[in-house]
Kinemage of the C-alpha trace (Angstrom):
@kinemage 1
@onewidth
@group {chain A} dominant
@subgroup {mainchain}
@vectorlist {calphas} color= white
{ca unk a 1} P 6.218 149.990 43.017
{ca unk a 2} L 6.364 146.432 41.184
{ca unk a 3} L 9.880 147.411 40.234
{ca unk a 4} L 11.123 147.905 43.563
{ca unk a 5} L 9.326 145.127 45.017
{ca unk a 6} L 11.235 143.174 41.664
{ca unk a 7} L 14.879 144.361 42.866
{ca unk a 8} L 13.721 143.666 46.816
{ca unk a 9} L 12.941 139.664 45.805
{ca unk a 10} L 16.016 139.530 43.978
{ca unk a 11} L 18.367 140.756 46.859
{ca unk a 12} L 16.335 138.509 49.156
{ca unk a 13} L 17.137 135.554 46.952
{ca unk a 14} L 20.752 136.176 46.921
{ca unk a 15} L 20.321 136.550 50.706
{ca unk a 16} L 19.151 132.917 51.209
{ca unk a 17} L 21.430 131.492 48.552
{ca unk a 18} L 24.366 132.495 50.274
{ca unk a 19} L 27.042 130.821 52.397
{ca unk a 20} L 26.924 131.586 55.890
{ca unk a 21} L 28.532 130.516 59.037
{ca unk a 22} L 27.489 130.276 62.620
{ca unk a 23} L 30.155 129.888 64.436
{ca unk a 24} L 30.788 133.898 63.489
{ca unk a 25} L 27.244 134.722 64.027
{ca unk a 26} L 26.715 132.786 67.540
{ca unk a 27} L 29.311 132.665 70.172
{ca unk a 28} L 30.908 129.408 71.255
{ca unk a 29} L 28.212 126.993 73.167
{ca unk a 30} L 30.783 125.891 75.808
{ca unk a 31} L 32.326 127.329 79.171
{ca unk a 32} L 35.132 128.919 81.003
{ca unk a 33} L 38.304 130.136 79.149
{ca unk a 34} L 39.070 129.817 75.497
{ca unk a 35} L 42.653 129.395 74.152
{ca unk a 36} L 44.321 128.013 77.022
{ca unk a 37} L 48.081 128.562 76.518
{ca unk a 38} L 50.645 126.784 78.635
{ca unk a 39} L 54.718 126.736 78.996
{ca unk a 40} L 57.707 126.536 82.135
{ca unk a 41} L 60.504 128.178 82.061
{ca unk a 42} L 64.109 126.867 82.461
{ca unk a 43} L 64.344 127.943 85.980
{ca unk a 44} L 60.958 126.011 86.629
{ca unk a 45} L 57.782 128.797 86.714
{ca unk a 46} L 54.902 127.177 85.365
{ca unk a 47} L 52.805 129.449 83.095
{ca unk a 48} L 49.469 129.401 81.423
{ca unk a 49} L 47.464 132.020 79.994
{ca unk a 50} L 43.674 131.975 79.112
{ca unk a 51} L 41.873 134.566 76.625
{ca unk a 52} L 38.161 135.119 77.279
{ca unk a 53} L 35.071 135.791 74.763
{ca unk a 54} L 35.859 139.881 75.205
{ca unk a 55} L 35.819 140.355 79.247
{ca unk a 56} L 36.985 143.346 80.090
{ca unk a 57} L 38.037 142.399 83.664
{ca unk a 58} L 41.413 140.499 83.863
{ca unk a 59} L 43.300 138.688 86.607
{ca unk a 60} L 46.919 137.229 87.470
{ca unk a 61} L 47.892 134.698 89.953
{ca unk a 62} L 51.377 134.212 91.418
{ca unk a 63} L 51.128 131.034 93.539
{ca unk a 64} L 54.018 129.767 95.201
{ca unk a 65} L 53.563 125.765 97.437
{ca unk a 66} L 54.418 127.312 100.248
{ca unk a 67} L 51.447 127.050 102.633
{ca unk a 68} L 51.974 126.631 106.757
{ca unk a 69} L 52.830 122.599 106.210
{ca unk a 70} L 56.202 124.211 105.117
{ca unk a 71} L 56.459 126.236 108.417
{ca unk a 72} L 59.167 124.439 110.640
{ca unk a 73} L 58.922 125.370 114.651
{ca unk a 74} L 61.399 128.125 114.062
{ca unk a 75} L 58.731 129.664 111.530
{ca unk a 76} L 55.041 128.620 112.591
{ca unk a 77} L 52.736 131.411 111.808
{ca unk a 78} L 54.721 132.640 109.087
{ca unk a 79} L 52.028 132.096 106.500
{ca unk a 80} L 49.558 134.355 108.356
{ca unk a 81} L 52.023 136.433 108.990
{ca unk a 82} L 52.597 137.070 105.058
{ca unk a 83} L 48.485 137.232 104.509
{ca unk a 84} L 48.733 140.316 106.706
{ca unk a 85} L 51.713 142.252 105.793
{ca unk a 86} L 50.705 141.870 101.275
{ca unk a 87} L 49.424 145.031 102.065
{ca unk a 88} L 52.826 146.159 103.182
{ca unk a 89} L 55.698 148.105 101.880
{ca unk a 90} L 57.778 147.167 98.728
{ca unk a 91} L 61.086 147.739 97.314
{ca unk a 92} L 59.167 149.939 94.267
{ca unk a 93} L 56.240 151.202 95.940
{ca unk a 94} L 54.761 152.371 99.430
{ca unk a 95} L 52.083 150.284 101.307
{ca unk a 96} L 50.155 153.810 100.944
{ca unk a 97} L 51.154 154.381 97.251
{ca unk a 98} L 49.417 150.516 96.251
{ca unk a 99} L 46.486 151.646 97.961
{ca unk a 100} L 45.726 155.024 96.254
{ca unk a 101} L 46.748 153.639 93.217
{ca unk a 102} L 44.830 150.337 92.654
{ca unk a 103} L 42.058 151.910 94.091
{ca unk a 104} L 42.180 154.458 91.568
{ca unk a 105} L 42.383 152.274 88.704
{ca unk a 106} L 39.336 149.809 90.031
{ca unk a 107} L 41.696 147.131 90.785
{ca unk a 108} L 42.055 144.857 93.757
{ca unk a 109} L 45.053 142.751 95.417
{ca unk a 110} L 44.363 139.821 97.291
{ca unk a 111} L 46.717 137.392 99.114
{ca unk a 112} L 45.299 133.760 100.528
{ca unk a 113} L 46.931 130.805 101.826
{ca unk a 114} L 46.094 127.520 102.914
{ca unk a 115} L 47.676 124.720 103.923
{ca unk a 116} L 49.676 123.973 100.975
{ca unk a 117} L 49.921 126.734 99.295
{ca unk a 118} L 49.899 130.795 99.057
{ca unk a 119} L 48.385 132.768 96.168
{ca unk a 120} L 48.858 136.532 95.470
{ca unk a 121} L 46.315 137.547 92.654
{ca unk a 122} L 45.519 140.952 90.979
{ca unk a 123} L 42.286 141.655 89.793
{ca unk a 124} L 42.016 144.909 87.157
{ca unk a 125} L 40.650 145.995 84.237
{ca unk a 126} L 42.735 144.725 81.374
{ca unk a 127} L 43.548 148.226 79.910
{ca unk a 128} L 45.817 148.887 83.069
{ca unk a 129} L 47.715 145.297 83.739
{ca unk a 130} L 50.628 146.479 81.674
{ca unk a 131} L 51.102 149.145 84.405
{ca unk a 132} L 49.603 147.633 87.576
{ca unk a 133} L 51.245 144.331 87.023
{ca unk a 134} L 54.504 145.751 88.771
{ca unk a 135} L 52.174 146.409 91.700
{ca unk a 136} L 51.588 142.216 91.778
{ca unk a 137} L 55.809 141.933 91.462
{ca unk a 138} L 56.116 143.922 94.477
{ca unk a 139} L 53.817 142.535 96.747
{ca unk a 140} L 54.729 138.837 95.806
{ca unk a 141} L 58.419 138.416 95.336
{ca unk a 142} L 59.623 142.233 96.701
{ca unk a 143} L 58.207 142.530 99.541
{ca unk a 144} L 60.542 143.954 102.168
{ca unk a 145} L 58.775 142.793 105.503
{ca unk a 146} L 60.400 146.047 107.423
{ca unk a 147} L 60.052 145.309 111.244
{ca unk a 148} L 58.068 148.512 112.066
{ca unk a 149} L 55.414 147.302 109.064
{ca unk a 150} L 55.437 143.966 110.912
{ca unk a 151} L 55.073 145.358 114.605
{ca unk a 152} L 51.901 146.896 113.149
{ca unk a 153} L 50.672 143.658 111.381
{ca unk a 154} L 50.613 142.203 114.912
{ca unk a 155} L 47.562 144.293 116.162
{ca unk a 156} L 46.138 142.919 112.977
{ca unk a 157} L 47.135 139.351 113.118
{ca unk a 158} L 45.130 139.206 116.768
{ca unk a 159} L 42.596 140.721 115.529
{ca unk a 160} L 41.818 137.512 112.848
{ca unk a 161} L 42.310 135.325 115.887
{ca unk a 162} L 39.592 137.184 117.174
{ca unk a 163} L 37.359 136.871 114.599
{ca unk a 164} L 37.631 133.527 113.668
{ca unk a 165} L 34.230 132.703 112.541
{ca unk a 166} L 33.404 129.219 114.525
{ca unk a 167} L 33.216 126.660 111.323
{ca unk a 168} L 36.096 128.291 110.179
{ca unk a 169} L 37.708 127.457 113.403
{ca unk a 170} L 36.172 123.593 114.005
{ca unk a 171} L 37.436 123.121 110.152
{ca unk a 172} L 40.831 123.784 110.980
{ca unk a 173} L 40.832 122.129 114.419
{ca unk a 174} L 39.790 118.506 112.748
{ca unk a 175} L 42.889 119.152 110.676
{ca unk a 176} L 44.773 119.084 113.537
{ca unk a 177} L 42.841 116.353 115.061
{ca unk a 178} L 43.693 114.533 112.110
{ca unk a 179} L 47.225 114.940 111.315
{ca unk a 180} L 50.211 113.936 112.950
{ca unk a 181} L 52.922 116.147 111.166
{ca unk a 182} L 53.217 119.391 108.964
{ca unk a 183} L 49.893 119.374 107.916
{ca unk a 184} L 49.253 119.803 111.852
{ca unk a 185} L 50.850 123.066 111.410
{ca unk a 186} L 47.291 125.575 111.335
{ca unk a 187} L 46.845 128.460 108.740
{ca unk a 188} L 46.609 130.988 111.906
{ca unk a 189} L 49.863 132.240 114.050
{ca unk a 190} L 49.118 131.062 117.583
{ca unk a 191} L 49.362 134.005 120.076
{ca unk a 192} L 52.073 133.008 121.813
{ca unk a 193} L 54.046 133.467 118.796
{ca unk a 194} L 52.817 136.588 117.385
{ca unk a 195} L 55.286 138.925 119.810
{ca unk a 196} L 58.382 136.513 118.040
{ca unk a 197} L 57.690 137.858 114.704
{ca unk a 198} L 59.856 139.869 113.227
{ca unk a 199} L 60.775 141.027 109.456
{ca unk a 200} L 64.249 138.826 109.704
{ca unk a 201} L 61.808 135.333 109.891
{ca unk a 202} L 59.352 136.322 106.783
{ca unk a 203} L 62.429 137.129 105.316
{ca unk a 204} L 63.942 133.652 105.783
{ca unk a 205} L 60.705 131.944 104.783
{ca unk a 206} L 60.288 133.547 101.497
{ca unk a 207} L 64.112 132.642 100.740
{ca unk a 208} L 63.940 128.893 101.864
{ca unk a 209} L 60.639 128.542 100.083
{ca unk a 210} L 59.367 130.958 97.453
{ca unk a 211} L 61.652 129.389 94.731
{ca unk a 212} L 60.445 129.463 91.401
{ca unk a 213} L 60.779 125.496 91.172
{ca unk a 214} L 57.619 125.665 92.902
{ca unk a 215} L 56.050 128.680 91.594
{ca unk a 216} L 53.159 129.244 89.124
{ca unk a 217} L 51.888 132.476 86.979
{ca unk a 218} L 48.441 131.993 85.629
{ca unk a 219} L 46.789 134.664 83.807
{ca unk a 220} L 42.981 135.010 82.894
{ca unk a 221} L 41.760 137.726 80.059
{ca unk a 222} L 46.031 138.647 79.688
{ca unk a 223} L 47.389 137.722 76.703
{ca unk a 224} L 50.232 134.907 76.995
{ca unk a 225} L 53.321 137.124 75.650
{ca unk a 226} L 52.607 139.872 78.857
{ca unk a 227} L 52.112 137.180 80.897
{ca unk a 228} L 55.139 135.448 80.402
{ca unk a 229} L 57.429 138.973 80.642
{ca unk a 230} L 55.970 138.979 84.090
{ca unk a 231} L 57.274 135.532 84.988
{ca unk a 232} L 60.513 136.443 83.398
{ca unk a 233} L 60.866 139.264 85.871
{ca unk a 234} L 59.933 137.103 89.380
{ca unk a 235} L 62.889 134.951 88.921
{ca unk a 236} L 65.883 135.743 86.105
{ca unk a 237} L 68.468 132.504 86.858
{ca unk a 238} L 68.167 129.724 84.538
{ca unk a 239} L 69.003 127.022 86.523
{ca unk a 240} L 66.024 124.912 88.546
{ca unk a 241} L 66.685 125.445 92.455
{ca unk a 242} L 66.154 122.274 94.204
{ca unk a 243} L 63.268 121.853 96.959
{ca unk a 244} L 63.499 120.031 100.205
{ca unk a 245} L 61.116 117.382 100.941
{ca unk a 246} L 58.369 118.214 102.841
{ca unk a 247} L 58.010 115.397 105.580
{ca unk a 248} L 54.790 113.397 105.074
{ca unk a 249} L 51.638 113.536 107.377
{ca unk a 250} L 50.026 110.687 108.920
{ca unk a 251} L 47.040 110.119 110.218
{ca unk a 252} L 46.528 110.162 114.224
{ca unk a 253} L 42.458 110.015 115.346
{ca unk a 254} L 42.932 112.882 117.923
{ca unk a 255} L 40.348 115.267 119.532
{ca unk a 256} L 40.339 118.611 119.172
{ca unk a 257} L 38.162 121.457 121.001
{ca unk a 258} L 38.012 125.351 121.797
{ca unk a 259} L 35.382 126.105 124.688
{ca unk a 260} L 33.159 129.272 123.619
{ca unk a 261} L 30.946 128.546 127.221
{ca unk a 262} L 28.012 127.980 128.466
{ca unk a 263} L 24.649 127.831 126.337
{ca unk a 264} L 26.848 128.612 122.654
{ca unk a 265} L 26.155 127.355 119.608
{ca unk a 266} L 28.298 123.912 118.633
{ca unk a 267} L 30.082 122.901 115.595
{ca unk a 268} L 31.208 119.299 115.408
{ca unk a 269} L 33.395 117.882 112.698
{ca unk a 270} L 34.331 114.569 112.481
{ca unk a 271} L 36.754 113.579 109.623
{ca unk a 272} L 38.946 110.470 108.018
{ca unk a 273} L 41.624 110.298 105.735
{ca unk a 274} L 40.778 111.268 102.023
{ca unk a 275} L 42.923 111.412 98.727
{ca unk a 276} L 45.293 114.318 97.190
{ca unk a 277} L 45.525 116.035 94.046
{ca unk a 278} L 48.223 113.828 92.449
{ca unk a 279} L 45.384 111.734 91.390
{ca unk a 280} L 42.901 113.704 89.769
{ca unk a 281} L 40.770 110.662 89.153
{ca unk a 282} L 40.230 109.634 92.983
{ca unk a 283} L 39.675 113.458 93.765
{ca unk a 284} L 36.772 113.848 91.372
{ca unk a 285} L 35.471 110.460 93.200
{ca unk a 286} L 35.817 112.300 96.390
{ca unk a 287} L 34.550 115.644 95.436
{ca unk a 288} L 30.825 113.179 93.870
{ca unk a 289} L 31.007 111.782 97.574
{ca unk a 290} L 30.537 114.819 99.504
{ca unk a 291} L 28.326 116.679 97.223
{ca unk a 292} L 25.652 113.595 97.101
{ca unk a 293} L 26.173 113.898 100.788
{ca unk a 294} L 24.862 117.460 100.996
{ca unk a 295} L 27.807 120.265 100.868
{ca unk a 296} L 25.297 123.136 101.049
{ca unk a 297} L 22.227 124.339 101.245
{ca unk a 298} L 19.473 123.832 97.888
{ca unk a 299} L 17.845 127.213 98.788
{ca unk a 300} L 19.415 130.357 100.030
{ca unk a 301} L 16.677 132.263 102.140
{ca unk a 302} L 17.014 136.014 103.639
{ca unk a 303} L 18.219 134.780 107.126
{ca unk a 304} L 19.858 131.648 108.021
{ca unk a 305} L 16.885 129.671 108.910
{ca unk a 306} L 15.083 130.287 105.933
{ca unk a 307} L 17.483 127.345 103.971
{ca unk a 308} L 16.120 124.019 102.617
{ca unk a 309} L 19.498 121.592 102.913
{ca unk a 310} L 20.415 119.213 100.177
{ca unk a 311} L 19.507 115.729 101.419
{ca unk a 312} L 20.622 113.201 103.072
{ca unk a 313} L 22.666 115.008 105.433
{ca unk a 314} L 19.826 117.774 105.254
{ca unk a 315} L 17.168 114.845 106.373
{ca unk a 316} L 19.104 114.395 109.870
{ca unk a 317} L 17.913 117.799 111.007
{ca unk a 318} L 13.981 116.926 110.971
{ca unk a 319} L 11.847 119.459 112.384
{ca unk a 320} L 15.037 120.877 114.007
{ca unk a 321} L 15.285 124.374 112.008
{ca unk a 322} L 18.866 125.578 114.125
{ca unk a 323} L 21.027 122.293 112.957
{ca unk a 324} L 23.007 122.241 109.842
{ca unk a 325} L 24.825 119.289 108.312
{ca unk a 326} L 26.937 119.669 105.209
{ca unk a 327} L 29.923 117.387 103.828
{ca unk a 328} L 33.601 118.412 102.566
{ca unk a 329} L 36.598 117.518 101.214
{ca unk a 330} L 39.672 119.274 101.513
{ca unk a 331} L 42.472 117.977 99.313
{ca unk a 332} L 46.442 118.632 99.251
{ca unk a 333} L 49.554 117.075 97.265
{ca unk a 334} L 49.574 114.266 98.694
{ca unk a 335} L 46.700 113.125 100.789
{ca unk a 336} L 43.206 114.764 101.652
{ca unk a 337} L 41.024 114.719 104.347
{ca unk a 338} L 36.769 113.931 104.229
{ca unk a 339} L 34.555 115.115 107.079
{ca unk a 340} L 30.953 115.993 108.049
{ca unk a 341} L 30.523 119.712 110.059
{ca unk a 342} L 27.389 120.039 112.085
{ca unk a 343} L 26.370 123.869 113.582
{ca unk a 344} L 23.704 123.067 116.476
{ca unk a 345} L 22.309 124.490 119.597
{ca unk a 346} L 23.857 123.294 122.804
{ca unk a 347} L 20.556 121.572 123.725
{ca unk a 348} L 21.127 119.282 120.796
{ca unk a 349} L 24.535 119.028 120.674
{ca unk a 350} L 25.315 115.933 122.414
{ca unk a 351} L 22.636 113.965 119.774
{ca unk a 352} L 23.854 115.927 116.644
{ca unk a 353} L 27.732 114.440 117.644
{ca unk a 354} L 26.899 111.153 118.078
{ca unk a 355} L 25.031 111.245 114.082
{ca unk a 356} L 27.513 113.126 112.504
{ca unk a 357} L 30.049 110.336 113.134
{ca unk a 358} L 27.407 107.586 112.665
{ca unk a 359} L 26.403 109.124 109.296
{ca unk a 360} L 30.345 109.487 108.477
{ca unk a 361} L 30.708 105.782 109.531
{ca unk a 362} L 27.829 104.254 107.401
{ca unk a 363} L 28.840 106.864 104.110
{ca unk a 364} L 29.154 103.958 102.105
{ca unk a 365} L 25.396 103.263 102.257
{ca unk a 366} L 24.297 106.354 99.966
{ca unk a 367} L 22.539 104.643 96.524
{ca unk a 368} L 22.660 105.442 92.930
{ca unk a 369} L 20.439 107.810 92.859
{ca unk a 370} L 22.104 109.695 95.410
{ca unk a 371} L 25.447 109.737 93.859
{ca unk a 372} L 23.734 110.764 90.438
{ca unk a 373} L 22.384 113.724 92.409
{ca unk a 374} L 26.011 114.483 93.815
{ca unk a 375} L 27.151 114.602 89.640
{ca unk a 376} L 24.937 117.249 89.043
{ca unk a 377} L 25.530 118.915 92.218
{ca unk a 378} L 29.282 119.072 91.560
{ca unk a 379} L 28.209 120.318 88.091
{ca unk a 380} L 26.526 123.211 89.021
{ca unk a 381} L 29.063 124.223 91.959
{ca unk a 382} L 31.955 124.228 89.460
{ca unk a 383} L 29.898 126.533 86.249
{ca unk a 384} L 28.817 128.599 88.893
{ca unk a 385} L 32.377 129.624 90.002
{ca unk a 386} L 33.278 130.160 86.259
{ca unk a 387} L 32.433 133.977 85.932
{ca unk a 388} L 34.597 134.945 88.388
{ca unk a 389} L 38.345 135.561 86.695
{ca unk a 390} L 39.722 135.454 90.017
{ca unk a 391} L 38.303 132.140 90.809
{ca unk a 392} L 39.413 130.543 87.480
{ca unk a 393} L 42.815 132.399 87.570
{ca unk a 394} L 43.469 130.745 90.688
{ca unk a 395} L 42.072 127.258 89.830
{ca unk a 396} L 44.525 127.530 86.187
{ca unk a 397} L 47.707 128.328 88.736
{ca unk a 398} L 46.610 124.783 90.974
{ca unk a 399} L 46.539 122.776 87.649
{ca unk a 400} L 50.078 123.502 87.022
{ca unk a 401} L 51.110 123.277 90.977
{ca unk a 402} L 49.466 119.528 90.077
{ca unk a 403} L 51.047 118.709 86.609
{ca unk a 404} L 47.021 118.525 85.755
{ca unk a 405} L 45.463 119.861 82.528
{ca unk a 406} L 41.431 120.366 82.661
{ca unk a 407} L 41.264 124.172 81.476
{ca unk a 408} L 37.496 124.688 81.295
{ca unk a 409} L 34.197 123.425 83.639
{ca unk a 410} L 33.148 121.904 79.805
{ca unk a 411} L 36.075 119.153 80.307
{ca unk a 412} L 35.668 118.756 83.913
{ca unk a 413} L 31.893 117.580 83.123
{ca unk a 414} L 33.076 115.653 80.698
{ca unk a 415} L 35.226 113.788 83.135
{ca unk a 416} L 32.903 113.280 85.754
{ca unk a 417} L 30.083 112.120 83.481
{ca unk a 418} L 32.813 109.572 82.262
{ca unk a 419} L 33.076 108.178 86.112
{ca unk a 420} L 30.844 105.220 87.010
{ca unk a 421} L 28.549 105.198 89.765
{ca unk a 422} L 29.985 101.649 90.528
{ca unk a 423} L 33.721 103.014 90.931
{ca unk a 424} L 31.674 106.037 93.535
{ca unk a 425} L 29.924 103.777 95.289
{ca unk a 426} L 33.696 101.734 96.367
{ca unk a 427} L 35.289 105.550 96.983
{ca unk a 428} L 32.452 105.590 99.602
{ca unk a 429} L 32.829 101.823 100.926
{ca unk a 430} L 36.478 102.646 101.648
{ca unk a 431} L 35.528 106.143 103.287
{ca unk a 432} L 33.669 103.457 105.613
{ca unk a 433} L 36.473 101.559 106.661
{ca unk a 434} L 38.709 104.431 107.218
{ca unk a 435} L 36.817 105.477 110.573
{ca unk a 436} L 39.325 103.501 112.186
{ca unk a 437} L 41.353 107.218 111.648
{ca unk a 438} L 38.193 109.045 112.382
{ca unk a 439} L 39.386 112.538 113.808
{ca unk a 440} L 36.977 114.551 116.317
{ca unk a 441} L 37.130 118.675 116.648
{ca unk a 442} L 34.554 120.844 118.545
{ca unk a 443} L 33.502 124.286 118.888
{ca unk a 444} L 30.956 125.702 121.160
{ca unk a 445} L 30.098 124.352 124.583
{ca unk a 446} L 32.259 121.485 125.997
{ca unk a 447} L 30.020 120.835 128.576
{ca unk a 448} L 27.029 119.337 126.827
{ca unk a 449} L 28.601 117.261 124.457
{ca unk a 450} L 29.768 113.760 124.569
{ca unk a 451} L 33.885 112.401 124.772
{ca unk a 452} L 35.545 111.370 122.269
{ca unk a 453} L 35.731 107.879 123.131
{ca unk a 454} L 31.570 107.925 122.777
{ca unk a 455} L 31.539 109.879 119.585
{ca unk a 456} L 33.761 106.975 118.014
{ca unk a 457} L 31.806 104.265 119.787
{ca unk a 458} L 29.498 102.785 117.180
């Protein structure tokens, strides 16, 4: 027994004595994608690849800037237009054969679009994205847009107009509001237009505008050489096609509304001019605004009106359990827009318009304290987002659209800690003085709530 409790000390001696490192033993104490790997083509498709810490889900993004500020009056609606038919037929594979199949392998194919751009993304198990990545190919840049698949969309495309959820709908009516030019132009085909689509138009808008001078290929979980064999195959001229310019927006003050009758729930927006992307900078600034203005709610309850709202915006409601208040800010290439979106009973509505845009005009007034709160806020909003590939895959493809390099949530906090609550608090003075642009949309009933010549009389 002593001689086995002998040989047992010695082994635990050479045990403690020896060299041993932690970075093997622990994984990595920091967040989002690891080994960030970035290049762009001679033809001009941006690529970047991230490898994860062993996730076994992986997604793709093939983002082109071609969102419905691009659409000219021959094509408005085309961006909707494409949402609807991804699911449709391709020059390698059936609309019915990319069903069955992705289904069967787990995966999922998602198109989205905005104003500025559209993004088709697959989603799959990383075992299978050698084989379902030709799936992507076809649905992005081989899509044949036959006219019977497009007659069918149509039943489809009313149907979204139908059920436009209301903040959905005020959001995109203050863009309106806002804008005088392209960014006018609304992510939803108006229904006047719907029976004018036809393949022959889709057709035309993908060949004046998915060019791969403007395209980007950003991979989560897929290693970089696979991911750049599928860029190779979207585009295979080396020479860089040339863009037109997009004519700029300015900004107009106008008043927007859609009636929804009698005794409906409201949603007011009101909105001024904000930054774009090309400064990253001035957007993290922006993004600190609205978040220490209150973007969402600090506790999610089973129903609706079991919420507690992030102050200040969430003070404004009081005892009133059926308003909402939350800030955003919606940012493009160029320019941006800032807004406050109340959702109110119609009994309130005509008090709840008139604070909104006194709250908007006075945003300059929020303290230190406040804007510290809005850091943390944006913190948490951003890591929370991080465990979805889809989410990151996407945000990697936007940092090349913006010639932008932050890779991981762990730089982004380092950027916004670097930002002084000084330089926030004059982003917020000069959100003040824009009101002069202040733009006015409403959803609900028209009846009870004030013009816009009140709203913007303060």
């Amino acid at each position: 027994m002593k001689k086995l409790l002998s040989i047992f000390l010695i082994h635990i001696k050479k045990l403690s004595t020896s060299k041993h490192d932690r970075s093997v033993c622990w994984p990595k104490c920091s967040y989002g994608p690891m080994e960030v790997q970035r290049s762009e083509m001679l033809n001009g498709i941006k690529i970047v690849a991230a490898n994860t810490s062993g996730a076994m889900m992986a997604a793709c993004t093939i983002m082109f800037q071609a969102g419905s500020r691009y659409e000219s009056s021959n094509f408005l609606g085309a961006s909707h237009f494409l949402r609807a038919a991804s699911s449709g037929s391709g020059c390698g594979f059936t609309a019915f054969s990319k069903l069955r199949v992705l289904q069967q392998h787990g995966a999922y194919l998602t198109c989205s679009s905005d104003r500025q751009s559209i993004s088709y993304t697959l989603q799959c198990p990383l075992l299978y994205f050698s084989k379902l990545k030709y799936y992507l190919l076809d649905t992005a840049v081989r899509c044949c847009y036959h006219d019977w698949e497009i007659s069918d969309r149509k039943s489809l495309v009313r149907g979204d107009l139908a059920r436009i959820d209301p903040e959905q709908r005020v959001l995109d009516l203050i863009q309106k509001a806002l804008w005088a030019g392209p960014l006018a132009n609304s992510v939803f085909c108006e229904d006047e237009r719907i029976d004018q689509m036809s393949g022959d138009i889709l057709n035309d808008y993908v060949m004046c505008n998915f060019k791969s001078s403007n395209c980007c290929v950003a991979s989560v979980g897929v290693p970089f050489e696979e991911t750049m064999k599928l860029a190779e195959q979207i585009n295979t001229r080396r020479e860089k096609p040339k863009l037109k310019d997009c004519p700029s927006s300015k900004p107009r003050a106008g008043f927007e509304y859609y009636d929804l009758g009698s005794g409906s729930d409201t949603w007011i927006a009101v909105a001024v001019p904000s930054c774009g992307t090309d400064d990253l900078n001035n957007l993290f600034k922006h993004a600190i605004v609205a978040a220490a203005c209150g973007v969402d709610n600090m506790q999610q309850g089973q129903h609706e009106l079991d919420r507690v709202p992030q102050p200040p915006l969430g003070l404004m409601t009081g005892a009133d359990i059926f308003t909402n208040f939350r800030a955003f800010n919606i940012s493009y290439a160029d320019t941006g827009i800032f807004g406050i979106v109340a959702k109110t009973k119609s009994v309130t509505a005509n008090r709840n318009a008139l604070a909104v845009s006194e709250f908007l005009a006075n945003v300059g007034d929020i303290n230190f304290t406040q804007i510290q709160d809005g850091k943390k806020r944006l913190q948490l909003s951003l890591a929370l987002h991080e465990e979805d590939c889809v989410k990151v895959s996407e945000g990697l493809a936007l940092q090349l659209a913006n010639n932008v390099q932050i890779d991981s949530v762990h730089n982004c906090f380092s950027m916004i800690d670097m930002i002084s609550l000084d330089e926030i608090k004059a982003t917020a003075t000069s959100l003040s003085m824009n009101c002069k642009h202040m733009a006015v949309a409403i959803v609900g009933d028209l009846g009870v709530v004030p013009t816009d010549e009140e709203i913007l009389k303060r």
